[in-house]
Backbone as CSV, one residue per row, in Angstrom:
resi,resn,N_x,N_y,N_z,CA_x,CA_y,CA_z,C_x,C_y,C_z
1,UNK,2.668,-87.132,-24.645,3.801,-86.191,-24.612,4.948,-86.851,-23.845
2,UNK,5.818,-87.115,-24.155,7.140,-87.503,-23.814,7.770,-86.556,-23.333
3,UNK,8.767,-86.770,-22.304,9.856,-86.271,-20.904,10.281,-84.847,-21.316
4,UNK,10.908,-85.018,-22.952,11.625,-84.204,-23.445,10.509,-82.821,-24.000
5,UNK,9.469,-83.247,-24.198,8.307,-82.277,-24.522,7.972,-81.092,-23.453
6,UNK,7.999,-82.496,-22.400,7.490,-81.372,-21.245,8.300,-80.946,-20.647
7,UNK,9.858,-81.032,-20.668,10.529,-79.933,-19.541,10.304,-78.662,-20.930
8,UNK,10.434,-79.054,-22.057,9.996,-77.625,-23.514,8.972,-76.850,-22.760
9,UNK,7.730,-77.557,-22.690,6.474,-76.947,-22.264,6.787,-76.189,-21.215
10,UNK,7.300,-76.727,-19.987,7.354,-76.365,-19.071,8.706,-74.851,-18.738
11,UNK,9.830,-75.549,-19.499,10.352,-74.192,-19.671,10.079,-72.874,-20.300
12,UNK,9.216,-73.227,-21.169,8.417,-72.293,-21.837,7.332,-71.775,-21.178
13,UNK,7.097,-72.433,-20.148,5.833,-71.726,-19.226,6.529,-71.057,-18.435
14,UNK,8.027,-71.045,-17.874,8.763,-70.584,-16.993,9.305,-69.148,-17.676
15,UNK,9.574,-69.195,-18.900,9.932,-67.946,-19.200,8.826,-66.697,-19.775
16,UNK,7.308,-67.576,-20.155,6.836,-66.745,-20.113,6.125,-66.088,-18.556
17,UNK,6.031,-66.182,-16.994,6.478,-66.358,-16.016,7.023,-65.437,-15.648
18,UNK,8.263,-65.629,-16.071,9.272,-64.391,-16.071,9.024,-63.049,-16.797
19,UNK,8.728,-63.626,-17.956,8.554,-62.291,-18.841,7.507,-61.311,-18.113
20,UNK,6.463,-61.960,-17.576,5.264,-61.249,-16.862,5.808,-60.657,-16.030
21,UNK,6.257,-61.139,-15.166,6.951,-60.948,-13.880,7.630,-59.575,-14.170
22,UNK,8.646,-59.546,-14.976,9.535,-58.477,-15.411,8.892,-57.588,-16.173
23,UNK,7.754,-57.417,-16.242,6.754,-56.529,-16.886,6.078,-55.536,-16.154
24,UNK,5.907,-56.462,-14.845,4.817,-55.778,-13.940,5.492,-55.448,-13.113
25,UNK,6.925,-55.465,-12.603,8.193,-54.729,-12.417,8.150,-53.613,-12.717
26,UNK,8.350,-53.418,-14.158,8.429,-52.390,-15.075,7.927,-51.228,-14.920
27,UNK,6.178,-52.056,-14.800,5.027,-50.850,-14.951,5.040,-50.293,-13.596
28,UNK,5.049,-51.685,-12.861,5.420,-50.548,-11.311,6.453,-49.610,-10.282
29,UNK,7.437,-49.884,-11.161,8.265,-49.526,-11.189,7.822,-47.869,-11.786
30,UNK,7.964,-47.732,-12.683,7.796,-47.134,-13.681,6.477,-45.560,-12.788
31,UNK,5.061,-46.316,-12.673,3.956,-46.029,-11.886,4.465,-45.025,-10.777
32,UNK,5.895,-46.180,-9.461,6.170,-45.478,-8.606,6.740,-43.790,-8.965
33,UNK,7.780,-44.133,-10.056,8.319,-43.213,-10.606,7.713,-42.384,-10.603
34,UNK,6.571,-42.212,-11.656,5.698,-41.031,-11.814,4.985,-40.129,-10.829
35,UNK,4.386,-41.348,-10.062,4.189,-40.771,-8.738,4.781,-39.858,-8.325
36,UNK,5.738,-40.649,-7.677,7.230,-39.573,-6.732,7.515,-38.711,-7.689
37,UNK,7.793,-38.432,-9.112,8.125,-36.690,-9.514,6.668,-35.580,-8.999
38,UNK,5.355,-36.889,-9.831,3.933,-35.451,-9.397,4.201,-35.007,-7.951
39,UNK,4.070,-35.980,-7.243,4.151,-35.762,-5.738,5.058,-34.336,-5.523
40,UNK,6.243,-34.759,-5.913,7.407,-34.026,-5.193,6.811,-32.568,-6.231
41,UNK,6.383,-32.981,-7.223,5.988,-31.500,-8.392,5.388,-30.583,-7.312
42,UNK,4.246,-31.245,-6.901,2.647,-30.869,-5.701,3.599,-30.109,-4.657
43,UNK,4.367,-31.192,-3.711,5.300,-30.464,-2.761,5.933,-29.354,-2.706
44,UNK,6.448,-29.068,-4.447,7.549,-28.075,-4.308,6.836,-27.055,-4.845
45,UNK,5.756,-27.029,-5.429,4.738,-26.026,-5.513,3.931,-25.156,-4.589
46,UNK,3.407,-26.046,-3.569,3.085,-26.025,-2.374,3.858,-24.992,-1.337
47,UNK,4.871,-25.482,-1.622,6.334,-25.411,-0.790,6.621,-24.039,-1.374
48,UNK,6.515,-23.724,-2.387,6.756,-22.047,-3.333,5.580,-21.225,-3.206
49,UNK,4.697,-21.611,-3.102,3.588,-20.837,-3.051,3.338,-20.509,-2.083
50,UNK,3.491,-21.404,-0.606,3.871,-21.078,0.903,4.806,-19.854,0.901
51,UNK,5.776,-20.245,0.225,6.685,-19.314,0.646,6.492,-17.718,0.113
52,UNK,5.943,-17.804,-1.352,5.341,-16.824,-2.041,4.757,-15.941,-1.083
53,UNK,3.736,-16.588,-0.531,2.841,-16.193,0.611,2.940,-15.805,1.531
54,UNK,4.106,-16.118,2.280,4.713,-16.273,3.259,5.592,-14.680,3.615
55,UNK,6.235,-14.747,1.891,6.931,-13.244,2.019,6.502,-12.414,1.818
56,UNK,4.967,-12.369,1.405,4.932,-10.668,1.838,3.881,-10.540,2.654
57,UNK,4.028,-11.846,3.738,3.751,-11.367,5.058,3.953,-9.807,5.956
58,UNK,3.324,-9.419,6.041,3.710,-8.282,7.248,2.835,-6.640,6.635
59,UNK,3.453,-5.757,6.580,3.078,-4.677,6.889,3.633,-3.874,5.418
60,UNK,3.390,-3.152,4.783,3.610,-2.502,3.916,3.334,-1.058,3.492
61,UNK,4.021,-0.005,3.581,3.425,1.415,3.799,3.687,2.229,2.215
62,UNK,2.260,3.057,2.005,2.505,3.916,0.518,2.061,4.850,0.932
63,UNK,2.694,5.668,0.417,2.968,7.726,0.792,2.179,7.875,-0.397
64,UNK,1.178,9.145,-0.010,0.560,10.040,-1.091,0.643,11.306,-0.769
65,UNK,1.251,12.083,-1.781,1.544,13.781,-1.533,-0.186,14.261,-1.915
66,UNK,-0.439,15.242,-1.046,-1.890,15.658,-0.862,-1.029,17.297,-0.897
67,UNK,-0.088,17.256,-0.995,0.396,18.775,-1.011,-0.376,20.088,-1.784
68,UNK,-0.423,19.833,-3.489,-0.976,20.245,-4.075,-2.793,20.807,-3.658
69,UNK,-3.080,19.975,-3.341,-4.630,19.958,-2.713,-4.936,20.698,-1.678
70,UNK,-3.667,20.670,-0.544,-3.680,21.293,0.849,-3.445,22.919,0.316
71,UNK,-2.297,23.247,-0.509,-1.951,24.751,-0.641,-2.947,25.061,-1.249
72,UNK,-3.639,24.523,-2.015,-4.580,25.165,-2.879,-6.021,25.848,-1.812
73,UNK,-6.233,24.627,-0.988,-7.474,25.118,0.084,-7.299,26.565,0.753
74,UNK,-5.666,26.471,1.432,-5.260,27.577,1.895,-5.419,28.966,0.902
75,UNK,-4.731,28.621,0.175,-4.823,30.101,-0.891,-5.776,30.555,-1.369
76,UNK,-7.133,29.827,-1.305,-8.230,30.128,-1.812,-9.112,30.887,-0.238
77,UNK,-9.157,30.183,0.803,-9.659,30.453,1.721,-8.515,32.001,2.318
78,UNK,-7.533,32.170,1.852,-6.380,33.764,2.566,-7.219,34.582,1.179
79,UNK,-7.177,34.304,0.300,-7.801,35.346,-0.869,-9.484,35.735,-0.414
80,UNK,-9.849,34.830,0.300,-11.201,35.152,0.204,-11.186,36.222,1.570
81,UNK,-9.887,35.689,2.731,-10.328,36.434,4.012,-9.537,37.832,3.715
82,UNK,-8.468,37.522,3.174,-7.633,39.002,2.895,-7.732,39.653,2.039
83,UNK,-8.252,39.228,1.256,-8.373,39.793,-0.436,-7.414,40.287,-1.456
84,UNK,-6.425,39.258,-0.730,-4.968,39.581,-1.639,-4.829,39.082,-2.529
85,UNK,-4.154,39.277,-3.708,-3.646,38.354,-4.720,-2.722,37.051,-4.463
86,UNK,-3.177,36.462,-3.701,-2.199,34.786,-3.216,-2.688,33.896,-4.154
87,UNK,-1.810,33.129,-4.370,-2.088,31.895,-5.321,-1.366,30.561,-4.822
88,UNK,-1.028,29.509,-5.359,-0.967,28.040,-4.507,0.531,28.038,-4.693
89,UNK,1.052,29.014,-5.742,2.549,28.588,-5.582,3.404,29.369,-4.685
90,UNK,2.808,31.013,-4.252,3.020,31.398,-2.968,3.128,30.860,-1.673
91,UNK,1.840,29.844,-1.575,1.651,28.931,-0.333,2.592,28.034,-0.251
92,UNK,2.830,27.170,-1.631,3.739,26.370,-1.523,5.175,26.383,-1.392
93,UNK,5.789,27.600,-1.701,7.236,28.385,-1.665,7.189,27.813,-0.169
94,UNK,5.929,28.540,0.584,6.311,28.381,2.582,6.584,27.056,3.023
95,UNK,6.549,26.051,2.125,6.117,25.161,2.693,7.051,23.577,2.408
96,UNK,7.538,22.415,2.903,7.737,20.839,2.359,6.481,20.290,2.188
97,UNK,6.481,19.228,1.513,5.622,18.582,1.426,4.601,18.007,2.292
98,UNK,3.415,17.683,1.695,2.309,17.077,3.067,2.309,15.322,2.481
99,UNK,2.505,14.842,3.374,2.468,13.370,2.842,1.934,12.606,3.747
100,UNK,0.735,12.117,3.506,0.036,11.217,3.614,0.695,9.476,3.680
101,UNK,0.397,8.833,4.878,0.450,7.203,4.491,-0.654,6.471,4.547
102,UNK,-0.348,5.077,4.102,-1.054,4.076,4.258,-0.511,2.854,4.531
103,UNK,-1.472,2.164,5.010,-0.510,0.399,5.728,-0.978,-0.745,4.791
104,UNK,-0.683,-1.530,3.701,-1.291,-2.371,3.522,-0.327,-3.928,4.191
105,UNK,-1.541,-4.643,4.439,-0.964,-5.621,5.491,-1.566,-6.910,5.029
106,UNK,-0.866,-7.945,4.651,-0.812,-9.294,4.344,-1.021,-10.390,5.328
107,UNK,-1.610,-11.417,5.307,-1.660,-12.573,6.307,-2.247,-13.609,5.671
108,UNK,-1.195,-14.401,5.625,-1.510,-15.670,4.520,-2.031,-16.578,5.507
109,UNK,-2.896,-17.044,4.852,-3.776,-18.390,5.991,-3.848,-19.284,4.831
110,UNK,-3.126,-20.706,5.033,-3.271,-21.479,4.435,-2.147,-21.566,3.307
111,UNK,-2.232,-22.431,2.078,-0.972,-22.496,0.862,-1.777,-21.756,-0.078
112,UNK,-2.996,-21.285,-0.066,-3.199,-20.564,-1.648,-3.737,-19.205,-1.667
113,UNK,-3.933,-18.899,0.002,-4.511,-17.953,-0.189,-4.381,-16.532,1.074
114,UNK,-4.610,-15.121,1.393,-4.493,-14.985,2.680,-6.041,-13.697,2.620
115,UNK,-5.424,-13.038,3.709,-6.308,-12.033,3.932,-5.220,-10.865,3.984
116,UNK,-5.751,-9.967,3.570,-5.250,-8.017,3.643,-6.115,-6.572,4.027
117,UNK,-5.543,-6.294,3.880,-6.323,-4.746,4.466,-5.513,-3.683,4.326
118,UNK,-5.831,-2.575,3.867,-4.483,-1.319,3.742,-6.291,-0.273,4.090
119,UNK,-5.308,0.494,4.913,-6.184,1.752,6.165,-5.126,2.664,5.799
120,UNK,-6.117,4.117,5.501,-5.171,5.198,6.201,-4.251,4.933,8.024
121,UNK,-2.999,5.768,7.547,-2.838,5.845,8.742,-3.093,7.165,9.592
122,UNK,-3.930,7.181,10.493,-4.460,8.233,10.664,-3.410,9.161,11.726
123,UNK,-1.985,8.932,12.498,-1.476,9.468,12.682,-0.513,10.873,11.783
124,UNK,-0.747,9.835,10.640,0.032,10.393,9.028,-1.172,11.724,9.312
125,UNK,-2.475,11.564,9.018,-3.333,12.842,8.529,-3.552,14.207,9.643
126,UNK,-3.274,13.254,11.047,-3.252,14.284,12.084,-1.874,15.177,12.167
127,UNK,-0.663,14.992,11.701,0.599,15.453,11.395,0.119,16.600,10.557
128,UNK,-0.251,15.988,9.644,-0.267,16.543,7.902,-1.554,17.863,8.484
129,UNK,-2.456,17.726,9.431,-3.704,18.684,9.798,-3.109,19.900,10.367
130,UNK,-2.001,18.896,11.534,-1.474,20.530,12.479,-0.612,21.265,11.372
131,UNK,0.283,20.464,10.336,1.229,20.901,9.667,0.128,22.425,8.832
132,UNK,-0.573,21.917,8.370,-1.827,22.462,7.421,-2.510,23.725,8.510
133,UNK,-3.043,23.618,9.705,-2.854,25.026,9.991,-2.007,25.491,10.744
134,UNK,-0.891,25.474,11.180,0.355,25.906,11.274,0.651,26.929,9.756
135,UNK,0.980,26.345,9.005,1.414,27.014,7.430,0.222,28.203,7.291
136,UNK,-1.372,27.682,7.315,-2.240,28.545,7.028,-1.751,29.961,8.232
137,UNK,-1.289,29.727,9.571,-1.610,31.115,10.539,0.167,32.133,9.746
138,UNK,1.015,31.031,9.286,2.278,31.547,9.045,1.908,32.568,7.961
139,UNK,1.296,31.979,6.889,0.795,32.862,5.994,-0.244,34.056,5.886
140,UNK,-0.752,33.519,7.140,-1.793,34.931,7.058,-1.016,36.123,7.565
141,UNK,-0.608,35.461,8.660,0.236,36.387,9.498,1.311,37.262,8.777
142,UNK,1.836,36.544,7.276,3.019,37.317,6.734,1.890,38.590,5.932
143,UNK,0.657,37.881,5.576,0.096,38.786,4.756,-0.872,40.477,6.036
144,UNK,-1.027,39.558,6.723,-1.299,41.316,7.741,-0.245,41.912,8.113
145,UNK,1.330,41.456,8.066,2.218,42.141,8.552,2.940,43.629,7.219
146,UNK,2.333,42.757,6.019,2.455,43.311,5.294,1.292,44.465,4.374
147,UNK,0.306,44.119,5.218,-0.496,45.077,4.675,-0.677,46.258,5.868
148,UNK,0.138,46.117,7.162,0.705,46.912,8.070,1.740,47.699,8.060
149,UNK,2.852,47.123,6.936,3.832,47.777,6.189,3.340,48.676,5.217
150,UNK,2.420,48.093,4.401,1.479,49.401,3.627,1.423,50.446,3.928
151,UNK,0.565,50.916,5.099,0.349,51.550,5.487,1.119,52.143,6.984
152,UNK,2.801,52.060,7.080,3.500,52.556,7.531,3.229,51.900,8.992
153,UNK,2.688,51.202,9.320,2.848,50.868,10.856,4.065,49.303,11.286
154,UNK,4.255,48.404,10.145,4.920,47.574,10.592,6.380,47.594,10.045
155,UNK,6.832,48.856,9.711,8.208,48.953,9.169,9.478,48.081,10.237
156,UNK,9.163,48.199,11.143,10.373,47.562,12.327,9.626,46.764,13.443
157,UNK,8.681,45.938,13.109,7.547,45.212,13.559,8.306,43.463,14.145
158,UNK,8.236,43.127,15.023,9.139,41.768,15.016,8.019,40.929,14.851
159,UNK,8.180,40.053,15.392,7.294,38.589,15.063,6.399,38.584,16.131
160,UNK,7.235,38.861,17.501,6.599,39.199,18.625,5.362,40.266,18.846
161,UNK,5.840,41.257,18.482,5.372,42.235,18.758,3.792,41.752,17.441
162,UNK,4.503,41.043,16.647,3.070,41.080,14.991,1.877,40.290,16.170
163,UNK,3.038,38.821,16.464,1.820,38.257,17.513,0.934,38.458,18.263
164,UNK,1.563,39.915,19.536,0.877,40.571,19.944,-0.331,41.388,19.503
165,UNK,-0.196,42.170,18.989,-0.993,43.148,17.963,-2.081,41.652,17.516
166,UNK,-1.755,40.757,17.166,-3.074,39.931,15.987,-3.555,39.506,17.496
167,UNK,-2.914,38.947,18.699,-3.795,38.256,19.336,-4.666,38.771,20.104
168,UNK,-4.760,40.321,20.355,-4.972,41.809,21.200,-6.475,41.750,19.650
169,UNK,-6.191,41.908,18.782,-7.252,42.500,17.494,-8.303,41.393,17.451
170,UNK,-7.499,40.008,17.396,-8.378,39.095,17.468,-9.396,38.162,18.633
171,UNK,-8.370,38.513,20.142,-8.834,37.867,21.231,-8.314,36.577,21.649
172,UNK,-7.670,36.050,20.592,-7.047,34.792,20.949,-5.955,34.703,19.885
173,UNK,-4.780,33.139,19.995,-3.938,33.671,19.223,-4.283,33.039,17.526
174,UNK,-3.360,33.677,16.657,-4.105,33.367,15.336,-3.782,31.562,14.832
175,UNK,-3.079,31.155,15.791,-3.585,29.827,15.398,-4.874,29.025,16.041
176,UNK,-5.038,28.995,17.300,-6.278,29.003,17.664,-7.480,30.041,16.637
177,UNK,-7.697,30.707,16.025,-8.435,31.111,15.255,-8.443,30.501,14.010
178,UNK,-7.696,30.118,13.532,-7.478,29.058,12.435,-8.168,28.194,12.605
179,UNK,-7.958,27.093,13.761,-8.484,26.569,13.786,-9.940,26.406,14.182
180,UNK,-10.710,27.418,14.952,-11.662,27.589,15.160,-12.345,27.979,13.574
181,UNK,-12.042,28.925,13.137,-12.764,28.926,11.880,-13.358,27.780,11.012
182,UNK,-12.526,26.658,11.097,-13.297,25.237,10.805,-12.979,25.308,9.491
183,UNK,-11.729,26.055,8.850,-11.868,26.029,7.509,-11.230,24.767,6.674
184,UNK,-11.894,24.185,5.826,-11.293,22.468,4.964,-10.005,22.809,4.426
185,UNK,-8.858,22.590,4.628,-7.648,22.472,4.680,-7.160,21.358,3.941
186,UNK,-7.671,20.347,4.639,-7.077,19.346,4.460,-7.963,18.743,3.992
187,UNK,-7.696,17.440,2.922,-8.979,16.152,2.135,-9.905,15.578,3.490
188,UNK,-11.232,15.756,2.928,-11.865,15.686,3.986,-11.276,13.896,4.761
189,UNK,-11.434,13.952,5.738,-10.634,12.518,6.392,-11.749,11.402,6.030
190,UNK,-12.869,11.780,6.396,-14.074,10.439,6.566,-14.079,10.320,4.811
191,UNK,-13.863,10.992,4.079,-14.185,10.703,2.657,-12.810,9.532,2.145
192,UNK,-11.364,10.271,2.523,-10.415,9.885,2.197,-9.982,8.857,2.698
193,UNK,-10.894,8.411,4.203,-10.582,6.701,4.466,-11.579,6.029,3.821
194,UNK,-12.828,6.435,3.550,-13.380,5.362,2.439,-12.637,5.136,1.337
195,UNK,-12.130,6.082,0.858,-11.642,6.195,-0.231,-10.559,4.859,-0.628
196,UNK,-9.516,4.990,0.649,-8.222,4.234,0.789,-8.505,2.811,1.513
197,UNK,-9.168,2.728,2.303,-9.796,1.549,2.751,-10.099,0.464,1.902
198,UNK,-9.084,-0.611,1.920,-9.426,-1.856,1.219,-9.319,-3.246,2.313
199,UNK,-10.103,-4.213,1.863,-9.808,-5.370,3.045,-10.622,-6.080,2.255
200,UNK,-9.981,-7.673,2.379,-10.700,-8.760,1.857,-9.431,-9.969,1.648
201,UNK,-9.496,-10.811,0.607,-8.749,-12.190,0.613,-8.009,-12.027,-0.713
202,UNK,-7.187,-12.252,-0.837,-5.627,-12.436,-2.233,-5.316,-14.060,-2.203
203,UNK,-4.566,-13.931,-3.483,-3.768,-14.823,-3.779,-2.782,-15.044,-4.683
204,UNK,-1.724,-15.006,-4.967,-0.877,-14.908,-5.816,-0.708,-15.514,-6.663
205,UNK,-0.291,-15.604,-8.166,-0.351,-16.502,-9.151,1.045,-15.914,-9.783
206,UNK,2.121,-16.473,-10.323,3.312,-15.470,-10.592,3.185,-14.456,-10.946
207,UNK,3.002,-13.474,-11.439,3.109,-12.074,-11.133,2.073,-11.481,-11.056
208,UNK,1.073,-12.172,-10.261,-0.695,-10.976,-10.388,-1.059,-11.475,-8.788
209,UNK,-1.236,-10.274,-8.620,-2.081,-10.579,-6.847,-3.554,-10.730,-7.332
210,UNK,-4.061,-11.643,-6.916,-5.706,-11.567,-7.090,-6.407,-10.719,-6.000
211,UNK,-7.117,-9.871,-5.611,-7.924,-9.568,-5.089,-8.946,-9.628,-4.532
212,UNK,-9.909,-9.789,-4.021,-11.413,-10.041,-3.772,-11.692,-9.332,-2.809
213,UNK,-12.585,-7.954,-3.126,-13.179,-7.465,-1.944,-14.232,-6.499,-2.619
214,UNK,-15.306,-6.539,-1.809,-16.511,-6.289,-1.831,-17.624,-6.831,-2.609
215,UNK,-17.207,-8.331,-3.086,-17.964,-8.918,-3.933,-17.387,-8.600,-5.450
216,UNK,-16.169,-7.829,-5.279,-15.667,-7.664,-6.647,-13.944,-8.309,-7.117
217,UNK,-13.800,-9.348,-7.940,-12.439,-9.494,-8.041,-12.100,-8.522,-8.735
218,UNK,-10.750,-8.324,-8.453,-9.590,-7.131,-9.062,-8.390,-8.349,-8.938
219,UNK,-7.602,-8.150,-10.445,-6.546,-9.027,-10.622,-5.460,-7.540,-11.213
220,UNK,-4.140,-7.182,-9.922,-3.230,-6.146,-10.127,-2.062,-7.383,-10.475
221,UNK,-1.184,-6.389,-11.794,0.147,-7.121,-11.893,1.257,-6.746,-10.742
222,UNK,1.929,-6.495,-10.574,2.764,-6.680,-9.389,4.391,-6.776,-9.477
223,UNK,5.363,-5.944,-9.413,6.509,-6.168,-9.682,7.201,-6.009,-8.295
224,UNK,8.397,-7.007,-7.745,9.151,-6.707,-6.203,10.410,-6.145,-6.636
225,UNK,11.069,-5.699,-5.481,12.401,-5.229,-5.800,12.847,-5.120,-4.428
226,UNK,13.749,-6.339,-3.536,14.003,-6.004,-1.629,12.605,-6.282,-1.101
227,UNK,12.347,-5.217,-0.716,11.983,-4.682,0.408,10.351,-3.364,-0.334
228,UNK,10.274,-3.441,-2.023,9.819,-2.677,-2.780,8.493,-3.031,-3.048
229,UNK,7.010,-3.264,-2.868,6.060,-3.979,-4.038,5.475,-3.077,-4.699
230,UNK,5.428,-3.690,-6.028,4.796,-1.984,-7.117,3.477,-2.599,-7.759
231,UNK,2.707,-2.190,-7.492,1.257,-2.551,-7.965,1.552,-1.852,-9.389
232,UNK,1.658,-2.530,-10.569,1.943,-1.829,-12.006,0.872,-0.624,-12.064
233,UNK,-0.211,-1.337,-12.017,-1.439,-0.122,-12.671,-2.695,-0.200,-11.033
234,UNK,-2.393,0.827,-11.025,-2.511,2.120,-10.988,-0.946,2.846,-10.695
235,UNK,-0.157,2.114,-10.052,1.711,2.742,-9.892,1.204,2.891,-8.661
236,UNK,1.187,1.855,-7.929,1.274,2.210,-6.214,2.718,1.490,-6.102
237,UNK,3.479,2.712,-4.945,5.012,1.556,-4.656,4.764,1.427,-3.200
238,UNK,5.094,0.405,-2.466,4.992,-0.006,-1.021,5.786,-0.424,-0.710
239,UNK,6.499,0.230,0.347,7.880,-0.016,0.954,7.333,-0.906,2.231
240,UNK,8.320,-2.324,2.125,8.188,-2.990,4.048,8.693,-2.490,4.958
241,UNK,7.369,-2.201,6.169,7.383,-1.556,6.854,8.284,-2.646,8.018
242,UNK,9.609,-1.380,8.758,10.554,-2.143,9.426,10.009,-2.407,10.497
């Protein structure tokens, strides 16, 4: 092979050399690339799902009207003691609403997942109890004042004077008798915190909270609005608690 052969050969070994060279550039180049988008994909997922998690950190309260349920106990238990014709929409004329809460409460541990719990709040049912016989002594009381009017004795009768007279007949006053009577008024409590009592581990997936508690998954859809979360089905709305 002569001079002129081999700088050929040799330049030809140089560019293929290069060509390699600028190949494996390419691919690694290329490699890094891919990397750094999955990566940053992982991160910003991570990074959303944290935050997902993150916001509905805290405390969350849902009202249930037990109203219906409460007048009804009453009107059944004044018909049975007075033997009047009362019914639940009488009771309810006397009355606003009885409303019941609950707390459900979030705590994300970790990027995928947290823990919750929603409890009666049992200050809510002790309100809603005095409210419940309060209304029951108001109503009885309108119904003996009036079956005192019947029969000509409470024509110009005050409130005072009715008080007197029931607490003199009865021995004590008629709300203390109310309540001594022990009568169910209100949803029984020990039933209605099993009832409402949930606790266990979630996780969010775009619009479904996963669930897990008692060995059972439950997957609810979930719509926000502020400060709003609406469990679609069954229609629970939960306002954040300030």
């Amino acid at each position: 092979m002569d001079r002129r052969d081999r700088r050929t050969t040799e330049r030809l070994l140089r560019e293929q050399r290069r060509k390699k060279r600028k190949r494996r550039r390419i691919i690694t180049t290329t490699v890094i690339a891919l990397l750094a988008v999955a990566l940053t994909v992982i991160i910003l997922m991570s990074v959303l799902r944290l935050r997902t998690l993150q916001a509905f950190k805290g405390d969350y309260t849902r009202t249930m009207d037990v109203t219906d349920r409460v007048v009804s106990n009453i009107a059944v238990w004044l018909k049975d003691v007075e033997g009047a014709d009362v019914n639940a929409d009488w009771v309810k004329s006397r009355t606003d609403p009885f409303i019941l809460t609950t707390t459900l409460s979030f705590d994300p541990q970790g990027l995928k997942k947290g823990s919750f719990t929603e409890e009666l709040n049992e200050p809510s049912y002790s309100e809603c109890s005095e409210k419940a016989y309060v209304l029951t002594a108001e109503c009885l009381k309108e119904l003996i004042i009036k079956r005192l009017t019947l029969i000509g004795y409470a024509e110009s009768l005050s409130d005072e004077e009715a008080d007197a007279l029931i607490t003199e007949a009865l021995g004590m006053t008629l709300d203390s008798y109310i309540k001594n009577a022990d009568i169910k008024i209100m949803p029984d409590h020990n039933k209605l915190a099993n009832e409402l009592t949930r606790t266990g581990d979630y996780s969010i997936k775009k619009m479904t909270i996963e669930w897990t508690r008692s060995g059972e998954d439950i997957t609810d859809t979930f719509k926000t609005a502020g400060d709003t979360l609406i469990i679609v089905e069954p229609g629970y709305i939960y306002e954040r608690s300030r």
